[in-house]
C-alpha positions as CSV (number, residue, x, y, z in Angstrom):
1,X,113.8,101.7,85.7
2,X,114.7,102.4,82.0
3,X,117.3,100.7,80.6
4,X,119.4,103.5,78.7
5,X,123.0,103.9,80.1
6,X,125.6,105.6,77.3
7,X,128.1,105.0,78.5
8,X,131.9,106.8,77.3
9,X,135.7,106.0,78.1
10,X,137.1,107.1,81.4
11,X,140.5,106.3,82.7
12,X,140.0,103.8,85.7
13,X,141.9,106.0,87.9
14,X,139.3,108.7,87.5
15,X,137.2,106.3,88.3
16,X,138.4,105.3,91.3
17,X,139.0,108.9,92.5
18,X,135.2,109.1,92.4
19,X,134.2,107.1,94.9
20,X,133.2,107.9,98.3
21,X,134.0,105.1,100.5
22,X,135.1,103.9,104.1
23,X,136.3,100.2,103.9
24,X,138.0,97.9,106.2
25,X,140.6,95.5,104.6
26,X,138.1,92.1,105.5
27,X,136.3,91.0,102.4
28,X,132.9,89.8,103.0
29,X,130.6,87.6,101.3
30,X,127.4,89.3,100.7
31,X,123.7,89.3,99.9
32,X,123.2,92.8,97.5
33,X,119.9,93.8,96.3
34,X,118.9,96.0,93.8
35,X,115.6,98.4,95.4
36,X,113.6,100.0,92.7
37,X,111.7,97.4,90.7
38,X,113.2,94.8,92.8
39,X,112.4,95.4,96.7
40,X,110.0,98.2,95.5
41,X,107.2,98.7,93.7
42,X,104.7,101.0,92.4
43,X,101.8,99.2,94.0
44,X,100.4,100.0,97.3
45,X,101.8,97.8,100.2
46,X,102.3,97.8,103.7
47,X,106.0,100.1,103.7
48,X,105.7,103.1,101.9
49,X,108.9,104.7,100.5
50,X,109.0,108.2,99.1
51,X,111.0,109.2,96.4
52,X,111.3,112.3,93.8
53,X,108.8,110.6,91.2
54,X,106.6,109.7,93.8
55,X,105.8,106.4,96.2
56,X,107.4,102.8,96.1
57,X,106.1,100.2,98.5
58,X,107.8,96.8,100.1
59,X,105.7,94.4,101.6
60,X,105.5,93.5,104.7
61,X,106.5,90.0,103.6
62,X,109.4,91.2,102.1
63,X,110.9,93.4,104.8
64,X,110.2,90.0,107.4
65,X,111.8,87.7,105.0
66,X,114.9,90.3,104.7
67,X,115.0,90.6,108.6
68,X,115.7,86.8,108.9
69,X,118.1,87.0,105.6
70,X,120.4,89.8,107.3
71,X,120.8,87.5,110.4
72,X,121.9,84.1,108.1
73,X,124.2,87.0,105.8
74,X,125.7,90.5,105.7
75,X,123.1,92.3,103.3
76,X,123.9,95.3,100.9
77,X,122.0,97.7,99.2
78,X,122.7,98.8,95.5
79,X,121.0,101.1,94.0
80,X,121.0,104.4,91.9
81,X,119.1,106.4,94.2
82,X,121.2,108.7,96.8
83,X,121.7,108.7,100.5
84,X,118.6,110.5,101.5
85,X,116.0,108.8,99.4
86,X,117.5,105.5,100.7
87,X,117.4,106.7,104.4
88,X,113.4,107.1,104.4
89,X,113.4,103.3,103.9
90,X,116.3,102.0,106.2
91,X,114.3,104.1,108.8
92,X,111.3,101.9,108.5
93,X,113.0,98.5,108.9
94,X,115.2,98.4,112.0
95,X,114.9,95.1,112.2
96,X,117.0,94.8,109.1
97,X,120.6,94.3,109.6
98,X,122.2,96.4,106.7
99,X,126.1,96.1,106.2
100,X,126.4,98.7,103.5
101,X,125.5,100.7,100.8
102,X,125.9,101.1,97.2
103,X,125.0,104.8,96.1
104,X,124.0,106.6,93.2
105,X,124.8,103.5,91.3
106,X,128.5,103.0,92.8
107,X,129.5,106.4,92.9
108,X,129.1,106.9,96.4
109,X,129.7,103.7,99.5
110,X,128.4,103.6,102.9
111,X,128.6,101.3,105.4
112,X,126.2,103.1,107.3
113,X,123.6,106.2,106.6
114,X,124.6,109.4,108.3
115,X,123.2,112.6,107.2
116,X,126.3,114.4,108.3
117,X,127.8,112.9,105.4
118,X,125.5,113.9,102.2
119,X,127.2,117.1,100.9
120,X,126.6,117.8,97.2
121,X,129.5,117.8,95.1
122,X,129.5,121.4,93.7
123,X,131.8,120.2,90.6
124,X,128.4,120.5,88.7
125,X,127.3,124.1,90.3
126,X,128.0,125.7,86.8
127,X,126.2,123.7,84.6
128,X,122.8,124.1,86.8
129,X,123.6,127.8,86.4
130,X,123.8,127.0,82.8
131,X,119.7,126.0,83.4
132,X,117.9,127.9,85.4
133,X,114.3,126.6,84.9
134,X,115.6,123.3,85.7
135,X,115.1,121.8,89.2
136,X,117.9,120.7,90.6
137,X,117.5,117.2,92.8
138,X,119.1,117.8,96.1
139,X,120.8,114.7,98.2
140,X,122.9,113.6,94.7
141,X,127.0,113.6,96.1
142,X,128.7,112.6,92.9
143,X,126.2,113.0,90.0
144,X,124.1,115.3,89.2
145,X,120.3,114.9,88.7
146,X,117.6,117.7,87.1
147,X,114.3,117.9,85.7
148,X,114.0,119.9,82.9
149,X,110.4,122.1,82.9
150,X,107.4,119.5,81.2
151,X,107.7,122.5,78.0
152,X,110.8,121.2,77.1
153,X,110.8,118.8,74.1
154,X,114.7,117.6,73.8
155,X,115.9,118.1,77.8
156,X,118.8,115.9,76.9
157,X,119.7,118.0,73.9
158,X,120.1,120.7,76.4
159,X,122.0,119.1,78.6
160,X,124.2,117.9,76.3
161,X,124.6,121.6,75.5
162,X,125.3,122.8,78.8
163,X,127.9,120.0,79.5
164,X,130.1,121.7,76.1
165,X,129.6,125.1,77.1
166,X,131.3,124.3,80.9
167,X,133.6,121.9,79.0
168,X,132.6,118.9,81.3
169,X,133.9,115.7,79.0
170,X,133.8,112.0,79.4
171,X,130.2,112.7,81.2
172,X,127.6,109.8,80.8
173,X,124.0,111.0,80.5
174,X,121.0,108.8,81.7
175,X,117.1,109.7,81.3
176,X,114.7,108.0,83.9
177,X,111.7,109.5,82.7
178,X,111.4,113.3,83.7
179,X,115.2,113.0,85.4
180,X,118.0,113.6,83.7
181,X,121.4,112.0,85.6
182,X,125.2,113.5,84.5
183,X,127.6,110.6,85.6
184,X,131.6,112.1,85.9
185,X,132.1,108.7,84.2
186,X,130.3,105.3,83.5
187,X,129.0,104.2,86.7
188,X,129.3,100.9,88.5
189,X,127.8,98.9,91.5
190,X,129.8,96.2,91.0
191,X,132.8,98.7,91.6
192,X,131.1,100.1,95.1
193,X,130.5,96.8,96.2
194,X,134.4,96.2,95.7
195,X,135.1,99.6,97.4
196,X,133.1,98.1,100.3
197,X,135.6,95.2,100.2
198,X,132.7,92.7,99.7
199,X,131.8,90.1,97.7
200,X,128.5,89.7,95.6
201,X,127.4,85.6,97.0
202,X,123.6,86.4,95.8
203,X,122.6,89.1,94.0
204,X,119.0,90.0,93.0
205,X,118.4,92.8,90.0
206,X,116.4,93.8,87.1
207,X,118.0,96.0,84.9
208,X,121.2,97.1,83.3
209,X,122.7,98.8,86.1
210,X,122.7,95.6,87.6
211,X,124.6,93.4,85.3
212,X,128.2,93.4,86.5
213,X,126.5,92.7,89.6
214,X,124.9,89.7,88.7
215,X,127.5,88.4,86.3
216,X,130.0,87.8,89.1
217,X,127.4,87.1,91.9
218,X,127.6,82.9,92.4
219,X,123.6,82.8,92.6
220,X,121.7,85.6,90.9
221,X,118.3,85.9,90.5
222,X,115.7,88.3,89.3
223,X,111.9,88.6,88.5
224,X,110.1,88.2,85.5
225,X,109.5,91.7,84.5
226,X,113.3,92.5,84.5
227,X,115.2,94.0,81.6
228,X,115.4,91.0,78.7
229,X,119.5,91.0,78.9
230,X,119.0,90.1,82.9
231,X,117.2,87.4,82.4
232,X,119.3,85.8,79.9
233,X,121.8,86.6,81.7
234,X,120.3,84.9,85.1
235,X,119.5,81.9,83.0
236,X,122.8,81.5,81.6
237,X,124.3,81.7,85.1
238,X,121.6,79.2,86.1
239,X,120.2,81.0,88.3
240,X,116.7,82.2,89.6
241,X,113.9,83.8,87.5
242,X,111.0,84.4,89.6
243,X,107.8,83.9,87.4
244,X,106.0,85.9,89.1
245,X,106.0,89.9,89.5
246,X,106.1,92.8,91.6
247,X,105.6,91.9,95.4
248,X,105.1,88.5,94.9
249,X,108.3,88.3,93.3
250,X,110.2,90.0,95.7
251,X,109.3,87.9,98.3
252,X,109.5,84.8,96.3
253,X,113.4,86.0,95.1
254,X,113.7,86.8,99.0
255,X,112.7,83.0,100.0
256,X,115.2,81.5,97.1
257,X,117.9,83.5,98.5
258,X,117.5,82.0,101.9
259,X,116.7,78.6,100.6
260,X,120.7,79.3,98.9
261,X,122.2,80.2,101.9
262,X,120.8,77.4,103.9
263,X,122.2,74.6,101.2
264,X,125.4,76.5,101.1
């Protein structure tokens, strides 16, 4: 994932008003792990994932060595992607005991997936108007995500625009390749995982979104393609950098994790 969140000032009760969440007043100690770059990756393996920008695969070593993991500790998912996208996956691993969900970067908390609960937030129906030849990316609940046609050279430029024109302010832009994302303010998972009433024990991530994550986690890890300012910050924490990559890696952070829990 790239690594560019701008973020701007919002009040923290705004912020809090933004997030979807149904918590119980127990906090838990938790296992969270990041998915794109972290559980999944672009090459071929055994679980195939679908996604707007195409296939992500987890191995099947991965998904056993999760299984086992969700029975020694609750394990959360934190991610940027929305309910939908992270409902093909959950679907393929029911022997996975998952005890929540981080959305759409913290915006949006689950503890379970159920599709009777993904409404778009229509808040941003104006400024799609505003961009008709844009695609708008359906399954998004707090954000908004478009893809601006391949012809156009500055998409966040136009964005930008549209945001003035509909007076939207405070917004936080973020490009991921052909995607643009519109944030109501500077996103958080360490802020969903507290909405959850949990409590980030091990954490596994790879890039700036994951930070606050990892920061507070008491054993982080990641792999050794992650973003430059995770690793340092892993190291600092002394915690676990993988030297591997991709699936390799994954399982490998997967096997540390349960070699923590067992010494704990």
């Amino acid at each position: 994932m790239p690594s560019t969140f701008e973020f701007q000032v919002s009040s923290s009760e705004h912020h809090a008003s933004r997030i979807t969440h149904h918590a119980s007043r127990t906090t838990h100690q938790v296992l969270v792990t990041d998915l794109d770059d972290t559980l999944l990756h672009p090459e071929p393996e055994a679980i195939r994932v679908w996604g707007r920008s195409g296939h992500r695969y987890l191995s099947r070593g991965a998904a056993i060595l999760l299984s086992e993991l969700s029975r020694m500790l609750p394990v959360v998912i934190a991610t940027g992607r929305n309910a939908i996208s992270v409902q093909r996956m959950v679907e393929q691993l029911g022997e996975v005991n998952f005890h929540g969900f981080v959305l759409e970067n913290g915006l949006v908390t689950r503890r379970e997936l159920d599709n009777g609960q993904m409404a778009a937030d229509d808040e941003w129906d104006e400024v799609a108007r505003l961009l008709p030849d844009w695609e708008r990316v359906v399954g998004y609940e707090n954000c908004l995500c478009m893809i601006s046609p391949p012809a156009v050279p500055h998409p966040r430029a136009m964005m930008e625009d549209a945001l003035r024109r509909v007076d939207k302010r405070g917004c936080v832009l973020y490009q991921e390749r052909h995607k643009t994302f519109v944030y109501p303010h500077a996103p958080s998972k360490l802020s969903g995982i507290r909405a959850l009433d949990m409590d980030p024990l091990i954490v596994v991530g790879d890039e700036l979104n994951d930070l606050d994550m990892l920061e507070v986690a008491f054993h982080s890890g990641t792999l050794s393609t992650a973003h430059e300012a995770v690793r340092q910050c892993v190291r600092r924490k002394n915690g676990y950098c993988s030297p591997l990559a991709s699936h390799a890696a994954t399982e490998d952070l997967l096997a540390w994790a349960m070699k923590v829990r067992d010494e704990g």
